[in-house]
C-alpha atoms as a printed R data frame, in Angstrom:
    type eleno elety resid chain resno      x       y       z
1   ATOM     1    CA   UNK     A     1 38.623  13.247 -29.469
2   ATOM     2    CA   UNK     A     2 40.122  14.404 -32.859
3   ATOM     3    CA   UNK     A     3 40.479  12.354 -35.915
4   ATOM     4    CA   UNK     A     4 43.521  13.383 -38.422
5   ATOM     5    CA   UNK     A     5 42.996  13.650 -42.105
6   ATOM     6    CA   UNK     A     6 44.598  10.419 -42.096
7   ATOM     7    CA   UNK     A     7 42.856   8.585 -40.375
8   ATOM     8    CA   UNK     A     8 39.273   9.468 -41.525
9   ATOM     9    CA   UNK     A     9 40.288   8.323 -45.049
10  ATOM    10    CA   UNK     A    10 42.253   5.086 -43.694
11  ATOM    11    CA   UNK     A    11 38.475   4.726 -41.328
12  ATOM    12    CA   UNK     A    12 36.460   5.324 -45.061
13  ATOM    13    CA   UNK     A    13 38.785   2.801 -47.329
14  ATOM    14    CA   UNK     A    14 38.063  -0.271 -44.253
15  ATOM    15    CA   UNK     A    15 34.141   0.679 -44.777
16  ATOM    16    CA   UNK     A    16 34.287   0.661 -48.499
17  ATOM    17    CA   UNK     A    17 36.378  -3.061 -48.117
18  ATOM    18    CA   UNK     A    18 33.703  -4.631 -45.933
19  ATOM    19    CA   UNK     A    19 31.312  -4.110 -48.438
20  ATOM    20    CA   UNK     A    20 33.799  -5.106 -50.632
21  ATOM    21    CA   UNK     A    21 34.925  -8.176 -48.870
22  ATOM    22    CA   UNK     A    22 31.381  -9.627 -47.163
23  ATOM    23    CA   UNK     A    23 28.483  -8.208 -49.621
24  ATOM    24    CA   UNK     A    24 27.495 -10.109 -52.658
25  ATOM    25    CA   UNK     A    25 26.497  -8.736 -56.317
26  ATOM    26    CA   UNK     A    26 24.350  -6.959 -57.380
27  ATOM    27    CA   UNK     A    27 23.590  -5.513 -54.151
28  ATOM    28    CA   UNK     A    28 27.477  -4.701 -53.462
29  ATOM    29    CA   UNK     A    29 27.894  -2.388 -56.336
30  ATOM    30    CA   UNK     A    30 24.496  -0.629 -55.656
31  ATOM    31    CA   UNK     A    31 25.821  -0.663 -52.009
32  ATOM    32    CA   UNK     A    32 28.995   0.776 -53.560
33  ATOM    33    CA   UNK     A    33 27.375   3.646 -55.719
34  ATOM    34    CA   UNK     A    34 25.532   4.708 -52.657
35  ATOM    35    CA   UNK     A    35 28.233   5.195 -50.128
36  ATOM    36    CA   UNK     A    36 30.237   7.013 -52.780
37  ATOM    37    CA   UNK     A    37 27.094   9.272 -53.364
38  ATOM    38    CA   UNK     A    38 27.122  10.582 -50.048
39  ATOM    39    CA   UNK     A    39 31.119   9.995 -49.239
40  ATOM    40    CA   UNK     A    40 31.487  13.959 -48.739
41  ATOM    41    CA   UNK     A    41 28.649  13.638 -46.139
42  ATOM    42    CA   UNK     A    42 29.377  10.576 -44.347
43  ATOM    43    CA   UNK     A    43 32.847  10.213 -44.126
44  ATOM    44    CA   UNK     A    44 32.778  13.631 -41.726
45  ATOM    45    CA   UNK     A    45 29.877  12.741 -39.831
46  ATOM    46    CA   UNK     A    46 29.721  12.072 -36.129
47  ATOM    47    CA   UNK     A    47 27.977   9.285 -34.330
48  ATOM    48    CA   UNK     A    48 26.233  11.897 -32.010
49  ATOM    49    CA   UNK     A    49 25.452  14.715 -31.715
50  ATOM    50    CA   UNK     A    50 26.524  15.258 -27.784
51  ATOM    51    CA   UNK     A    51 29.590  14.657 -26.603
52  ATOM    52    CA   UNK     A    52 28.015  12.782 -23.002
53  ATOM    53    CA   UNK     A    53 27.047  10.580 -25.952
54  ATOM    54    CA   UNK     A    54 29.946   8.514 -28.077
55  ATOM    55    CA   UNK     A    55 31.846   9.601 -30.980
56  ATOM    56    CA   UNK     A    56 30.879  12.969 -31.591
57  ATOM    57    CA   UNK     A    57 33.437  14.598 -33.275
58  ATOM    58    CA   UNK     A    58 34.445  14.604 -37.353
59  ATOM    59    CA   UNK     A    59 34.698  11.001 -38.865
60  ATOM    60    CA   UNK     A    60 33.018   9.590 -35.306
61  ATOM    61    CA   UNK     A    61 30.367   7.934 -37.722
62  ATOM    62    CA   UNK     A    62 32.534   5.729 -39.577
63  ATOM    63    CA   UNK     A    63 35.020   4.999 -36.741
64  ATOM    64    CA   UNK     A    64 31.968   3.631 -35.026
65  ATOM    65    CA   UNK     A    65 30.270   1.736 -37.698
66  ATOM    66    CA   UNK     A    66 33.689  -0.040 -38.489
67  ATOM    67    CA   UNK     A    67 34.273  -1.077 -34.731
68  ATOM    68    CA   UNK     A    68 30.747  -2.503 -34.655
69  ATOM    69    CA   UNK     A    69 31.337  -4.580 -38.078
70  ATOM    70    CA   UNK     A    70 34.290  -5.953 -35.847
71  ATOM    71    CA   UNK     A    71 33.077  -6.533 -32.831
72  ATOM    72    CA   UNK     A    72 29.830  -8.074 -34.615
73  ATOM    73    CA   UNK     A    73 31.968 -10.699 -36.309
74  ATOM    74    CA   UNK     A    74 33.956 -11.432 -33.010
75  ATOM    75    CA   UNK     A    75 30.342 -11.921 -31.308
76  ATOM    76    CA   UNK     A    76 29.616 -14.077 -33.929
77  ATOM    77    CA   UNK     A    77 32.511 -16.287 -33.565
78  ATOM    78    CA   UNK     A    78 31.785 -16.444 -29.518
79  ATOM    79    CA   UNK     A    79 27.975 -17.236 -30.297
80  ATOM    80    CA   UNK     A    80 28.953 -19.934 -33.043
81  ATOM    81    CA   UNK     A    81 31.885 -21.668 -30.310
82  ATOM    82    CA   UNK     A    82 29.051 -21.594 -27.239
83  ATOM    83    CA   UNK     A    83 26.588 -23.618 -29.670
84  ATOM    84    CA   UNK     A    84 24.026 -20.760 -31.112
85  ATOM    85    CA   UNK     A    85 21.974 -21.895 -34.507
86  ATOM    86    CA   UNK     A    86 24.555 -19.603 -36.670
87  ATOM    87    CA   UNK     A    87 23.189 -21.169 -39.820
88  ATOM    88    CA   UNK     A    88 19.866 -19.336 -39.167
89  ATOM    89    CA   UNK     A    89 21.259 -15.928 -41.103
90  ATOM    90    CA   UNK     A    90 24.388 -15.584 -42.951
91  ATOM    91    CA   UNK     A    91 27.882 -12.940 -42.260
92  ATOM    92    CA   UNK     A    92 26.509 -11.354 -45.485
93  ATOM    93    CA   UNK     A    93 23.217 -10.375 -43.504
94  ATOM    94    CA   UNK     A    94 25.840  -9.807 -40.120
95  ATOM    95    CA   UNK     A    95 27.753  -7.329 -42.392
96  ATOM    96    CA   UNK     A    96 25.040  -5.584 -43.940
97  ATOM    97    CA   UNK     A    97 23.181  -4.585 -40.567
98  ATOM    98    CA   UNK     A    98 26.252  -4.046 -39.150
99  ATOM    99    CA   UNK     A    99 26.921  -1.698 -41.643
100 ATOM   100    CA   UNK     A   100 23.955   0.044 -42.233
101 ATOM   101    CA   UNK     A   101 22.229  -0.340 -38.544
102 ATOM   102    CA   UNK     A   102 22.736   3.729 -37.756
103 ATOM   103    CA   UNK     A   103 22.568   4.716 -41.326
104 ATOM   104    CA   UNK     A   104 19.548   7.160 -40.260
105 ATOM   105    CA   UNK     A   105 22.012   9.349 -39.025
106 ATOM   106    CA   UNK     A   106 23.056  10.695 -42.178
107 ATOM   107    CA   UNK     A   107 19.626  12.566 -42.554
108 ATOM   108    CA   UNK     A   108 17.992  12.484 -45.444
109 ATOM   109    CA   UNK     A   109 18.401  13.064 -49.246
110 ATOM   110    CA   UNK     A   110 19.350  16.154 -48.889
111 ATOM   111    CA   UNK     A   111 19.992  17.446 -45.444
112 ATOM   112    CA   UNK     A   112 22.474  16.175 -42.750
113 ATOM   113    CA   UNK     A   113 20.668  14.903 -39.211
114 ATOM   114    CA   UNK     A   114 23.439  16.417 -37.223
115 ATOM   115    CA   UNK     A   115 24.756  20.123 -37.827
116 ATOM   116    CA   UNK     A   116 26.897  22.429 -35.728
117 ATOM   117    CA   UNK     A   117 25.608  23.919 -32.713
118 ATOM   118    CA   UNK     A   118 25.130  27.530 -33.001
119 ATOM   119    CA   UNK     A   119 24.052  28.090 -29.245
120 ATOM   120    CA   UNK     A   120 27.309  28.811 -27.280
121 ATOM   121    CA   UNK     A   121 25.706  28.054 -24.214
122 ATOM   122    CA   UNK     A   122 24.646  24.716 -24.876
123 ATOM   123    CA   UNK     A   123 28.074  23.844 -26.790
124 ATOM   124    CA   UNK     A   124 29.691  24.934 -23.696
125 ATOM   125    CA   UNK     A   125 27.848  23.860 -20.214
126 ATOM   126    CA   UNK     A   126 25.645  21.195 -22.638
127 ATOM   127    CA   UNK     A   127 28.739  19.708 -24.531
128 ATOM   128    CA   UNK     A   128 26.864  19.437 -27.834
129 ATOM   129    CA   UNK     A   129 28.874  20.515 -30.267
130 ATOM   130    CA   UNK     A   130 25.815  19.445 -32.337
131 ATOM   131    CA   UNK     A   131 22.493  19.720 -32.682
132 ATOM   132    CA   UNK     A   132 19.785  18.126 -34.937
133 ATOM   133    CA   UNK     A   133 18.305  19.638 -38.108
134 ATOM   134    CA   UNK     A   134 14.919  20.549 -38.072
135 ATOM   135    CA   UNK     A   135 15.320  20.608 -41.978
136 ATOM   136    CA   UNK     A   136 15.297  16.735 -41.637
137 ATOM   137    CA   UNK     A   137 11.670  14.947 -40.788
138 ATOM   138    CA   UNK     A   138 11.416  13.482 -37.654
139 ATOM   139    CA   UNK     A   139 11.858   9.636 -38.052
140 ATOM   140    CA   UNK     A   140 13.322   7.109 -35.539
141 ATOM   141    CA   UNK     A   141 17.460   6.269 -37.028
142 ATOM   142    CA   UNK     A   142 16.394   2.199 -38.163
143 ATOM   143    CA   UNK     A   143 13.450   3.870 -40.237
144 ATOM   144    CA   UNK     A   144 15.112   6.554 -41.354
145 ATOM   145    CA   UNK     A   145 18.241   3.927 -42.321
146 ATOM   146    CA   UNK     A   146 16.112   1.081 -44.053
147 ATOM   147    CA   UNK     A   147 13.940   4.359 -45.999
148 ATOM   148    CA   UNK     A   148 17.568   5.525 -47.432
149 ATOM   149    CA   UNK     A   149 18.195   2.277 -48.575
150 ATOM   150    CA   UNK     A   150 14.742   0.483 -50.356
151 ATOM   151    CA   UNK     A   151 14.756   4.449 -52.179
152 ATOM   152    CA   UNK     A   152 18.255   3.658 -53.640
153 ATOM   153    CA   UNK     A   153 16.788  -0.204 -54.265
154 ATOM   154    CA   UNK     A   154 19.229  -1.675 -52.359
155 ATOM   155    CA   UNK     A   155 17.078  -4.493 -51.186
156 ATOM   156    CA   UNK     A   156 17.500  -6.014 -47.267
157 ATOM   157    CA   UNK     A   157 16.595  -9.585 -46.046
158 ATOM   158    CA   UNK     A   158 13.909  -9.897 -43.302
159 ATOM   159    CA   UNK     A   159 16.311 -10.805 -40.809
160 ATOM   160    CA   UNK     A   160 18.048  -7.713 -41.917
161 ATOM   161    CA   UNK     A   161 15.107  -5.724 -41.639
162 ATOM   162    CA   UNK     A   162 14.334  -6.974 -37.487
163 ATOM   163    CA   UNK     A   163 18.531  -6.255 -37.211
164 ATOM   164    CA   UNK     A   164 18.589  -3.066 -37.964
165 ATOM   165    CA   UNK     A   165 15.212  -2.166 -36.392
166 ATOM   166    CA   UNK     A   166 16.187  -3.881 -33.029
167 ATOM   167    CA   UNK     A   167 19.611  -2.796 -32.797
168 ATOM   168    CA   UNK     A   168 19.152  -0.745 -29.700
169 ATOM   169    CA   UNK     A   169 17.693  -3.570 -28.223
170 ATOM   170    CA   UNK     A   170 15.388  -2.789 -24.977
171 ATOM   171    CA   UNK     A   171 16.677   0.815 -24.128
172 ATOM   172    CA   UNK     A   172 14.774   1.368 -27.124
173 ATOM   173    CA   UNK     A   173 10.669   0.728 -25.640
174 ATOM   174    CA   UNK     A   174  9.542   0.239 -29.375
175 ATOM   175    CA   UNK     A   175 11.554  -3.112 -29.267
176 ATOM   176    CA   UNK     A   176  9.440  -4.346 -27.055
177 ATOM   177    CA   UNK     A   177  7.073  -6.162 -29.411
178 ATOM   178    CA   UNK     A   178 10.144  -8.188 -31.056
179 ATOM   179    CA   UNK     A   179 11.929  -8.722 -28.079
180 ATOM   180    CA   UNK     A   180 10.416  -8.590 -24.588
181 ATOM   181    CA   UNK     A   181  8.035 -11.680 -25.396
182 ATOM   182    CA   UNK     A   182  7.591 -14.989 -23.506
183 ATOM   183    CA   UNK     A   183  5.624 -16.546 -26.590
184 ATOM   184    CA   UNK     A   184  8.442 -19.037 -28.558
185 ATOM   185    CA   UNK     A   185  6.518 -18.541 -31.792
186 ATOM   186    CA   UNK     A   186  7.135 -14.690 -31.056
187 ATOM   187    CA   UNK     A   187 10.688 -14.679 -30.731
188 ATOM   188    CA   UNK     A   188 13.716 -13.501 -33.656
189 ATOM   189    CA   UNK     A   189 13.987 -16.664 -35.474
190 ATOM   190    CA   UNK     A   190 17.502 -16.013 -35.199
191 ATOM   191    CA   UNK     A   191 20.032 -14.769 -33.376
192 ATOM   192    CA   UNK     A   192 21.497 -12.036 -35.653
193 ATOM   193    CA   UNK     A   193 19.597  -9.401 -33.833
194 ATOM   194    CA   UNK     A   194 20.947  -9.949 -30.601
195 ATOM   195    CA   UNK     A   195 24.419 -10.639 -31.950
196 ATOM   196    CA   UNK     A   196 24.090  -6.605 -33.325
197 ATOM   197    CA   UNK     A   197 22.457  -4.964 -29.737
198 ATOM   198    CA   UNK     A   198 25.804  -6.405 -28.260
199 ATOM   199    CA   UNK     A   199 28.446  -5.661 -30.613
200 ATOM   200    CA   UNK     A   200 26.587  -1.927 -31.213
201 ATOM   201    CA   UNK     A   201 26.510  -1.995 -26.880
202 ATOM   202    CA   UNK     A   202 30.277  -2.391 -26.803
203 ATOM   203    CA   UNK     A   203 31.405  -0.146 -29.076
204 ATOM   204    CA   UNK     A   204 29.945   2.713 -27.849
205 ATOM   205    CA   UNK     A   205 30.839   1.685 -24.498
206 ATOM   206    CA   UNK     A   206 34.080   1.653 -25.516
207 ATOM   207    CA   UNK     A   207 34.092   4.688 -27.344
208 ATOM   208    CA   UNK     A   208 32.770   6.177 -24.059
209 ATOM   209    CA   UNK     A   209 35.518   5.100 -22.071
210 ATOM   210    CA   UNK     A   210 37.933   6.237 -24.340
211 ATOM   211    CA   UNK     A   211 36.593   9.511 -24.237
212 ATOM   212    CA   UNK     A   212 35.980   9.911 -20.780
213 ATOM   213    CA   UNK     A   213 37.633   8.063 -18.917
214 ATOM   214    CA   UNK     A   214 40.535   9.442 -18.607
215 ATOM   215    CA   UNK     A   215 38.728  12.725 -17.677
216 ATOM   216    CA   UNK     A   216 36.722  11.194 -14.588
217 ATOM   217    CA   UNK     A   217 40.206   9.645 -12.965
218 ATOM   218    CA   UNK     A   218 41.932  12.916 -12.897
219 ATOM   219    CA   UNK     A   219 41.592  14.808  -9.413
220 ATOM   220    CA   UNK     A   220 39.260  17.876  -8.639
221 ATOM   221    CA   UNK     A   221 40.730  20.992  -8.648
222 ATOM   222    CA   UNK     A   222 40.087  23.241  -5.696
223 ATOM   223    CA   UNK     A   223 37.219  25.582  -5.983
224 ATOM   224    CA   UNK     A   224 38.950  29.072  -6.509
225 ATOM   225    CA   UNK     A   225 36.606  30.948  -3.967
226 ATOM   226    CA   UNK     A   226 36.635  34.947  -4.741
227 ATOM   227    CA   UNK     A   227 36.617  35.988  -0.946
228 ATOM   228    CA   UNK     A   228 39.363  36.493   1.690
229 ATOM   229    CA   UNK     A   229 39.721  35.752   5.442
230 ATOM   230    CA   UNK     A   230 40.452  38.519   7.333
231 ATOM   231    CA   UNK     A   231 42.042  37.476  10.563
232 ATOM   232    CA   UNK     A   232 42.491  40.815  12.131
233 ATOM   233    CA   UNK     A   233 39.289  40.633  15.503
234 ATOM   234    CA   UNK     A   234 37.325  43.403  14.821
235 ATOM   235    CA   UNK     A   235 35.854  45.504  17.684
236 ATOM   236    CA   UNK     A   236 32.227  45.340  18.261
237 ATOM   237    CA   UNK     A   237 31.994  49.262  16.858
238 ATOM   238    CA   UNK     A   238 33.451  47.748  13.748
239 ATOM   239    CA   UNK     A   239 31.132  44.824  13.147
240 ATOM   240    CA   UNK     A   240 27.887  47.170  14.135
241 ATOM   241    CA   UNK     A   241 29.072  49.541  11.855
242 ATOM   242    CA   UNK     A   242 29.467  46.993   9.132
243 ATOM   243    CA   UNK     A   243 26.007  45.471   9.966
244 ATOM   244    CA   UNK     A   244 24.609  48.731   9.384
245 ATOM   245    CA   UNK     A   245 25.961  49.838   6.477
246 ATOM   246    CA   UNK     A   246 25.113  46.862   5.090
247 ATOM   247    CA   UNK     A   247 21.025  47.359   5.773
248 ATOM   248    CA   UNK     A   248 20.822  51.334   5.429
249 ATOM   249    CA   UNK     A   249 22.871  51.549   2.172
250 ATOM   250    CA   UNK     A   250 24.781  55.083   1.217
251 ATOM   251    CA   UNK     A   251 23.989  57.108   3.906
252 ATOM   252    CA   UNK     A   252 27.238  58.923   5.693
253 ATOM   253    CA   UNK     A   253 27.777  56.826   8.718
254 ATOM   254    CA   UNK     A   254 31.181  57.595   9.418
255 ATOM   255    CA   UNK     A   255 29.934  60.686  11.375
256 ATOM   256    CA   UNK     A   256 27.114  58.520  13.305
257 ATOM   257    CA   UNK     A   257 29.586  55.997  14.463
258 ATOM   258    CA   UNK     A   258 32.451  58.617  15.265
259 ATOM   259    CA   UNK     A   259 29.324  60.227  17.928
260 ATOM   260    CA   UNK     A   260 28.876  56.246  19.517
């Protein structure tokens, strides 16, 4: 999928309002003075890096972090109706690891995570159109994310903090430890971080359907199959002589046959 000029800077003014519209001062202006500091970076940066993957294409990064800022507040709304203890975190906290819960995928300082591929093969049979920077250190997207931000002193809640980290929920096996526990005195206090897994789940399932989709209803084309039938019954001369050709290689066999 292709985003137009258009739409990547309609997709960066929504980001900048939610942070406008849901975070608090001070951190809102530091939140502010961040975003614009990497603006050339983020606001062209995709979601993944492959495109089996979600959003992986110009401006996918945004796109995606917007759609799970919506679909986290329409979670929230669901969780609130069916009788959840909403009052245990706030939509400020919602926002923020909404906002910021695949922030490591900028990179670093000074390096993006994701940069074009420069292997045609695997661009072409792999469907990366990416690939990831070895300039970057390796660190896991939540640590990467929350590093980026306590180094600009934008400061995060705990319940932030176990958001953000847990945002993958179980397909990520490091998650375990916060949330695959039968201990009640072990369990997220609240239930902000399993408001994020699903509204993060849905949008890139969503974004996966939208991309693909489409492409798995259409019909298979025939395989085009280099050979042709020959219909024509050959004699038994004829298919020896093919046979042998076949095993001897170059030698003149016209001249053998014509003597059979």
């Amino acid at each position: 999928m292709d985003l137009t000029a258009e739409q990547i800077k309609e997709n960066w003014e929504t980001l900048m309002n939610y942070i406008e519209g849901y975070i608090s001062s001070p951190r809102k202006e530091k939140l502010l003075e961040f975003y614009s500091k990497y603006e050339d970076r983020l606001i062209l940066a995709p979601a993944a890096h492959k495109k089996e993957y979600h959003n992986a294409f110009p401006g996918g990064y945004v796109e995606h972090v917007n759609r799970v800022i919506r679909c986290a507040l329409k979670q929230y709304e669901l969780w609130k109706e069916e009788g959840a203890y909403t009052d245990t975190f706030t939509l400020e906290e919602l926002v923020f690891s909404a906002l910021n819960h695949d922030l490591g995928k900028m990179g670093d300082e000074e390096h993006d995570a994701y940069i074009p591929q420069t292997d045609n093969w695997r661009k072409e049979k792999l469907g990366e159109d990416y690939m990831f920077n070895q300039q970057v250190p390796f660190a896991s997207v939540p640590d990467r994310g929350l590093f980026m931000l306590q180094s600009h002193g934008i400061q995060y809640t705990f319940n932030e903090m176990i958001a953000i980290q847990t945002h993958d929920g179980l397909y990520d096996p490091a998650n375990e430890k916060y949330l695959k526990t039968f201990m009640p005195e072990q369990k997220p206090r609240t239930s902000l971080p399993f408001i994020l897994h699903q509204a993060d789940l849905m949008a890139a399932r969503i974004e996966f359907e939208r991309e693909w989709l489409p492409k798995l209803s259409k019909p298979k084309e025939p395989k085009n199959n280099n050979f042709k039938l020959n219909n024509t019954p050959s004699s038994p001369k004829t298919n020896l002589k093919q046979k042998a050709l076949k095993s001897v290689g170059n030698i003149n066999m016209d001249k053998l046959f014509n003597e059979l």
